[in-house]
N, C-alpha and C positions, 0 to 999 in steps of 0.2 A: 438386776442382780446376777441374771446367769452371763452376761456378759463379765460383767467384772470378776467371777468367780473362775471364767473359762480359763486365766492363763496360768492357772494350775497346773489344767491337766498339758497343753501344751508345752510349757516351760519344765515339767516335769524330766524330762534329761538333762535337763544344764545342774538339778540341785548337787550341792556339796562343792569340791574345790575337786575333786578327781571326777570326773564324766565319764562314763562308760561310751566306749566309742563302736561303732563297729566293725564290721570282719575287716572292710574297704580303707577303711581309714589306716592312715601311716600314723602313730605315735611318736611322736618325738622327745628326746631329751635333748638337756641343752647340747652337750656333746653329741648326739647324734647330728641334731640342725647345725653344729657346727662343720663335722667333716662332711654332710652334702657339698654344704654351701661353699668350700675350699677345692671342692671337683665339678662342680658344675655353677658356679656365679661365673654369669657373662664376664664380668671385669677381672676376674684372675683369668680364664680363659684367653682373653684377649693378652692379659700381661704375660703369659708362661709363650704367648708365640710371638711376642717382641721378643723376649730373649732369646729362641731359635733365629728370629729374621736379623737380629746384630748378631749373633756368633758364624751366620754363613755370611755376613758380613765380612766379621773377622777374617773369617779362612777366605775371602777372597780379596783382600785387600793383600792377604799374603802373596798371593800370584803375582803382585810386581817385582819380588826378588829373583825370577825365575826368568828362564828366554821366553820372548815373546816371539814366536816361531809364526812365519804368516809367508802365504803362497801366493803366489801374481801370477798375470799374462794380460800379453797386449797383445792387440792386432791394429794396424794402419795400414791405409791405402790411400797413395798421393796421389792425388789427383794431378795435379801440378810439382812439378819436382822441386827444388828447391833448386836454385842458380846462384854461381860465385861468379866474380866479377874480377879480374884483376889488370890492372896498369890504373891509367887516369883518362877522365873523358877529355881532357885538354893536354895528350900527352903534344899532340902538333902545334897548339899554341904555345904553350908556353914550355916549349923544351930552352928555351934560353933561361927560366928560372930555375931556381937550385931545387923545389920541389917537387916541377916535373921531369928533368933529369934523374934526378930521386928514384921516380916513380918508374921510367920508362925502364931505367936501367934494372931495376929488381923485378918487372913483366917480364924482360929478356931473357934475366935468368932463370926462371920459374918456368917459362916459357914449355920447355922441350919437355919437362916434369909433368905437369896440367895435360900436356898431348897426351902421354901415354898412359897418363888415368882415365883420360876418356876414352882410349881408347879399351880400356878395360871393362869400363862401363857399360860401353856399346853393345846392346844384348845381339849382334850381328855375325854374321858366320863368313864374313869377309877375311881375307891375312890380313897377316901382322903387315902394315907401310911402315917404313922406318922414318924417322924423323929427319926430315927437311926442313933448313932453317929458310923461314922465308924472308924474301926480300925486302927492303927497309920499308917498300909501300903497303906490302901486305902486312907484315908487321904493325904499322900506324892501321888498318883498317881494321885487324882481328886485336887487337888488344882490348879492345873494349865490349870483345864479344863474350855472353856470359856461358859458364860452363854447369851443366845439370851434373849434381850429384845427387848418390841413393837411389834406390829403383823403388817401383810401385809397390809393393806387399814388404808388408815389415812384422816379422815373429818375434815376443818372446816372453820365455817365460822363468820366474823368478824361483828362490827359497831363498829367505832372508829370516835369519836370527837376531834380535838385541836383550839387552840384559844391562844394567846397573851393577857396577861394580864400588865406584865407591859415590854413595847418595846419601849426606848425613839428615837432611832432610826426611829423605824416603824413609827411611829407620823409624825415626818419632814420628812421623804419621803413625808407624804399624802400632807403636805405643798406645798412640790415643784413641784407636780401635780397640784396644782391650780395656781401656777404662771405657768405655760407652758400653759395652759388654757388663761392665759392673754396673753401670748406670740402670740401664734396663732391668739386669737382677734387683737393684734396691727400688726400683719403682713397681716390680711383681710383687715384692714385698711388703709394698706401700699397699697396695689394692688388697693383698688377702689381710693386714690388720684395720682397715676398712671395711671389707669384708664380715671380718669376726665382730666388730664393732657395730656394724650394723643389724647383722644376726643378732646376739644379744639385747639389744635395746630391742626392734622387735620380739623377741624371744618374751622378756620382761615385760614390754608392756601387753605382752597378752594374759600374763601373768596377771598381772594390775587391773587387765577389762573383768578378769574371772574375778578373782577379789572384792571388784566393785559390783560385779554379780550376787555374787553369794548374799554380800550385804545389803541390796537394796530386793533377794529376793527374800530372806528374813525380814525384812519391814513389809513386806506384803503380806507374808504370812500372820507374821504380827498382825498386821490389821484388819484380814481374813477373822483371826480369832476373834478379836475384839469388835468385829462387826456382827459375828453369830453370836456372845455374848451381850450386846448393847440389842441386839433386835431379839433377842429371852426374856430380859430385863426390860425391853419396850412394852414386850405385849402381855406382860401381868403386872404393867402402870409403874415397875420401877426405876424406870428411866424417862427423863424429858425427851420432848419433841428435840432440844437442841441438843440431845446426845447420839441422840441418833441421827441428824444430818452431819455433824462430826465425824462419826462414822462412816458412814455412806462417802464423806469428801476426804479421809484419809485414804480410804480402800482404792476411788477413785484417782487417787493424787501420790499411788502407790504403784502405777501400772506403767507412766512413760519412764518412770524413771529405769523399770524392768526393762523394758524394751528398746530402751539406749544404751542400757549395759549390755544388752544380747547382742544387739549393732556393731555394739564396741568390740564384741569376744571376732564377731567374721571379719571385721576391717583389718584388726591386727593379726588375725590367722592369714588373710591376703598379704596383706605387706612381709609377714614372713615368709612366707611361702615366693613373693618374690624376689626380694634378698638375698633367698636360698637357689635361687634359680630353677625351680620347678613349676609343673604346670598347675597354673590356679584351679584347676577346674580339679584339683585332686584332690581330694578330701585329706584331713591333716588335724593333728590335735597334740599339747601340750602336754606331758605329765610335769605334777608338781606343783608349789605355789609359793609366794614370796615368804612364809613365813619358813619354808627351809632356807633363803637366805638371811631370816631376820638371826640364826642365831651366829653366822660370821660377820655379822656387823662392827668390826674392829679394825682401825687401821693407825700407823703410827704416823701422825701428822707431822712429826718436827723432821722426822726420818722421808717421808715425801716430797717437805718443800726445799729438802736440800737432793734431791735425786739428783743423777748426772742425767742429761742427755745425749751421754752415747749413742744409744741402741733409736734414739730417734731417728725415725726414716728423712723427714727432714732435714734435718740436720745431717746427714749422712747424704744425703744427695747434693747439697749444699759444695759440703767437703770434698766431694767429687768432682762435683761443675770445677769447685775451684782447682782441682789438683789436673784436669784437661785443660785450663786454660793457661797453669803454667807448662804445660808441656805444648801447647800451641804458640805460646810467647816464643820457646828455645827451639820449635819448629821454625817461627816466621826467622829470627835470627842466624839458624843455621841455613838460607838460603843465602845467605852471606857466603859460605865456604862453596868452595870449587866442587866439583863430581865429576866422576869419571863412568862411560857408558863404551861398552863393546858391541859391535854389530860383524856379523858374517853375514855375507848373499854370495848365491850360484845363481848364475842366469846362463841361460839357452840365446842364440841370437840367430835373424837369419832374415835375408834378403832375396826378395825374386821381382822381375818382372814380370813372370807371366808366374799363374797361380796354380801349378804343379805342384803339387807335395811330397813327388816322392823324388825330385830331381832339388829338392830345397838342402841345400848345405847348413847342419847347424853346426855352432862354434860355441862354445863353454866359454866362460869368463865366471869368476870368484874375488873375489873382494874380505879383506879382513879392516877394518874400520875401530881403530878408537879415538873416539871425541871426549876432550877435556873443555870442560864448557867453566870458563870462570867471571863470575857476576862482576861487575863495574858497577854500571850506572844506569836508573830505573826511574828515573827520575821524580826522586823519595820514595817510590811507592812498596816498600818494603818499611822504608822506616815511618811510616804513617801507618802500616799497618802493624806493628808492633804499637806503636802508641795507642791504637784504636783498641784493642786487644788488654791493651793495662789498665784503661778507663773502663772495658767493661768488666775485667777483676776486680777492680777499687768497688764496682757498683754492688761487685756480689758480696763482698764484702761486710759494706753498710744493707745488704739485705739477709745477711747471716747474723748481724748482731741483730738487727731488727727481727727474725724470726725468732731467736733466744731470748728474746723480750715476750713476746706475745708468747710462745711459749711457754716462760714461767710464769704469767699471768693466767692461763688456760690451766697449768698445774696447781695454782691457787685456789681460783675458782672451783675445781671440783673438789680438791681438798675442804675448802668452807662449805659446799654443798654436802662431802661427807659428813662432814661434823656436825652440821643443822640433822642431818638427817638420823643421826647416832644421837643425838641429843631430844629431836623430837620422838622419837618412837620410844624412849626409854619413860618421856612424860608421858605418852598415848596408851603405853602398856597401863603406868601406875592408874591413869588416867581409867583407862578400859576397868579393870578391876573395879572401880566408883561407877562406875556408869550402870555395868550391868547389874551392880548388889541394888542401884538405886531403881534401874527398871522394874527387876525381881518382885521390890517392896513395892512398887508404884504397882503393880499390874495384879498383886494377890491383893492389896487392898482395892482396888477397880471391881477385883471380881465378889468381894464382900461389900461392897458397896460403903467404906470407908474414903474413897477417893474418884475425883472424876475424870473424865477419859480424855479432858488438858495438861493432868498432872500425868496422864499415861502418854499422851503425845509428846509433853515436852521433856519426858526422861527418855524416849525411844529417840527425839532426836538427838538427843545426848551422846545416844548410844551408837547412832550411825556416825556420828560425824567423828566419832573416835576412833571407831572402826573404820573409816576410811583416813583415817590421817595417820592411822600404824599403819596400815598398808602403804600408802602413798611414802610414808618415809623409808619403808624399807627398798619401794621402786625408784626413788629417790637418790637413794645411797650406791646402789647395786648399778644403775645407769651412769654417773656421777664415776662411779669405780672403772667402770667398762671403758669413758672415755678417757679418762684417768690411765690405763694400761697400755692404751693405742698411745695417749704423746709418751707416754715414757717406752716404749716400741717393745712392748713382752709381747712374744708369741703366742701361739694358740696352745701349742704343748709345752711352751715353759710358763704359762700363767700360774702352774701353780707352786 
C-alpha cells in the first residue's frame, strides 16, 4: 500500500492546471513560443536566406546590362615559322595550259614584292641588294621556293569592352529574376505560417496532456480516499472482503494512467520546444489551460466555407510559377527579334626574333565592333521550346484548379471538426454538471454506507470521461482553428 500511496508525494508538482516551475525554467505563453519560434526555427532560418541568396541573384543578373570589361595577353614562340608558297609546282610543265600561265605570270609579278619583305624579315645586318630580276631559269627554280614569315616571339596584350545594346531577350530574363525574388518571399512566408502552425498545435497539445493530468490525477485521489475509507469500514466489519479488493484495484488501476499523463506532459513539452527551435535539454513550461480557450469557441461557419483564398500561400506561389512562365513563354519568343551588341578592344602588339625586351617595338591597334546578330534558322528549336513551355503552363494550370479543390475540402474539414467540437463540449459542459451532482450523491452516500463503492466507481467514471471529452473538444476545436488559419494564409500578427 505504501507503494501505491507514493505517487502522491512524487507527482505532487504537477497538481492543479498551473505548476509552479522553477527559477531555471522558461515560462511560456502562446505568444511568447510564438515569436521565439519565428527567430530561431531552422526552417524560417533557412527560408529568410533564400531570399538574400535570389535578391544577389537579382543584383547580379543585372551586371549583363553593363560592359563586360576583360584584360588579355599572349605570349608565342615559333618554333617553326610559318612558310608562303607562291607560283605553281608545275609552273614548267604546264606553262602551255591557261592555268599555269595564270599562275607563272601572277609569281612574276608578286615576284620583286615578296624579295623585299624578306628582305625585311631578315633579322641580318647585311645592305640593302636591290632587286635583280632573275633569269627565266632561276625564276622556274625559285618560284616554288617558300618564303618564312613572322619572327620567333610574339607579344600581346589586350583591353576589350562589350555591352548589349538592344537585347529584348536579355530584358525579360531581368524580369523573371524579380519574380523568383517574389517566389522565395512567398515560400519564407509558407514556412513561418507552418511555423506558427506547428507551434500552436504543439503548444495545445500540451495543454491537452496537462488537462488529461489533472483529471486522471483526481481519480487517483479519488480512489486514495475511497481506499482509507473502505479499509475504516473493513476493519470494524463494515465492509466486505469484495469491497475492499475494489478498492485496492481502483487505487492500483489509477496509477498507469498517472503516469502516461506525466509522459504525455515531457513528450509534448519536447516537440514544442523543437518546433520552437531551442535546446531540448532546457527546461520550459506552459502557462494556461484549454478552458481559457473553451470560452472563444465561436466561429462563423457559412462566412468560412465561402472564404477567399487569396492570402493563401499556395495559391499565391501557384499565381507566380504561372505569371514566370508567361514571361519565359515572351522570353523564348523574343529570341525571335534581332539584338544589337557593341565591343571596344586596345591591343599592344609586337614581334622579335631574338627575346630582347627593351629593343621590342610595340604598336597599338583599337578596334570599335558592332554585331547585329539576326536569328533565321534553328532548326525548330526555339519553336519547341515555346511549345514545351505552354504544356508545362496548361499542367500548372490543372494543378491550381486541383489545389483549389483540396483546399476547400481541407477548409471544410476543419470547419465540420469545428462545429463537432462547439457542439460536443457544450453537451460535455451540460453533461459535466450531471456527472459531478451524481458523483457528489454517489460518494456521501458510500461514506454513510447507503451505497456501494460500484455505484461510486461507475459515477467516477462518468465523471472522467466527461471531463476528458470537454477538454478534448476544446483541443479539438482550437487545433482544427489553427490549421484552419494557415490554408486561409492569416498571419501571426493579423490572427487576431
Amino acid at each position: 500500500m505504501l507503494l501505491l500511496l507514493s505517487p502522491i508525494a512524487a507527482m505532487a508538482q504537477y497538481q492543479g492546471t498551473e505548476r509552479p516551475a522553477k527559477d531555471s525554467t522558461l515560462v511560456l505563453s502562446l505568444d511568447d513560443a510564438l515569436k521565439i519560434a519565428l527567430s530561431e526555427n531552422t526552417s524560417v532560418k533557412v527560408a529568410d536566406m533564400e531570399i538574400e541568396r535570389q535578391k544577389y541573384a537579382q543584383k547580379g543578373s543585372y551586371g549583363a546590362l553593363f560592359p563586360q570589361i576583360n584584360a588579355s595577353g599572349m605570349y608565342s614562340y615559333a618554333i617553326q615559322k610559318q612558310k608562303v608558297f607562291f607560283g605553281s609546282d608545275d609552273d614548267s610543265s604546264s606553262s602551255g595550259s591557261s592555268g599555269g600561265g595564270m599562275a607563272s605570270m601572277m609569281a612574276s609579278a608578286f615576284e620583286p614584292i615578296m624579295y623585299y619583305i624578306q628582305q625585311l624579315y631578315q633579322a641580318t645586318s647585311t645592305p640593302f641588294v636591290p632587286y635583280v630580276a632573275p633569269t627565266p631559269e632561276e625564276s622556274a627554280s625559285s618560284s616554288s621556293d617558300p618564303i618564312e614569315m613572322g619572327r620567333r616571339n610574339q607579344v600581346q596584350l589586350g583591353l576589350s569592352a562589350s555591352m548589349p545594346i538592344v537585347n529584348v531577350q536579355l530584358w525579360e530574363s531581368l524580369r523573371l529574376t524579380g519574380d523568383q525574388v517574389e517566389l522565395a518571399v512567398e515560400k519564407a512566408r509558407e514556412s513561418r505560417l507552418g511555423t506558427v502552425t506547428s507551434v500552436k498545435q504543439a503548444y495545445f497539445a500540451t495543454l491537452m496532456a496537462k488537462a488529461s493530468y489533472d483529471v486522471y490525477n483526481a481519480v487517483y485521489e479519488n480512489a486514495v480516499q475511497n481506499y482509507k475509507l473502505t479499509e475504516s469500514r473493513y476493519n470494524v466489519k463494515k465492509a466486505s472482503d469484495m469491497d475492499m479488493a475494489r478498492a485496492q484495484s481502483s487505487l492500483a488501476a489509477a496509477i498507469p494512467n498517472l503516469f502516461n499523463a506525466e509522459n504525455a506532459i515531457y513528450l509534448s513539452l519536447w516537440q514544442l520546444k523543437a518546433v520552437m527551435g531551442i535546446d531540448l535539454d532546457r527546461p520550459v513550461d506552459v502557462v494556461g489551460s484549454l478552458e481559457d480557450y473553451a470560452e472563444h469557441m465561436f466561429y462563423d461557419l457559412n462566412e468560412g466555407a465561402e472564404a477567399s483564398l487569396d492570402r493563401n500561400t499556395q495559391m499565391r506561389q501557384l499565381a507566380s510559377q504561372a505569371e514566370m512562365l508567361a514571361k519565359q513563354i515572351r522570353m523564348q519568343q523574343y529570341a525571335y527579334l534581332p539584338s544589337l551588341a557593341m565591343q571596344v578592344s586596345y591591343n599592344y602588339y609586337t614581334q622579335s626574333d631574338k627575346f630582347n625586351l627593351s629593343q621590342w617595338k610595340w604598336l597599338p591597334s583599337s578596334t570599335l565592333v558592332f554585331s547585329l546578330s539576326i536569328p533565321i534558322f534553328s532548326g525548330g528549336q526555339r519553336y519547341h521550346s515555346i511549345k514545351q513551355t505552354r504544356v508545362q503552363a496548361d499542367e500548372l494550370e490543372l494543378q491550381r484548379i486541383n489545389t483549389e479543390r483540396q483546399l476547400r475540402i481541407g477548409i471544410r474539414q476543419s470547419l465540420s471538426t469545428m462545429d463537432t467540437a462547439m457542439k460536443t463540449y457544450d453537451a460535455a459542459k451540460e453533461a459535466l454538471k450531471s456527472a459531478e451532482k451524481a458523483y457528489d450523491i454517489a460518494s456521501k452516500s458510500y461514506q454513510v454506507g447507503k451505497s456501494t463503492l460500484t455505484d461510486l466507481n461507475n459515477t467516477e467514471l462518468t465523471l472522467t470521461q466527461t471531463r476528458l471529452q470537454a477538454a478534448q473538444a476544446v483541443y479539438n476545436f482550437v487545433t482544427a482553428k489553427a490549421t484552419l488559419e494557415q490554408t486561409l494564409g492569416y498571419d501571426f500578427t493579423e490572427e487576431k
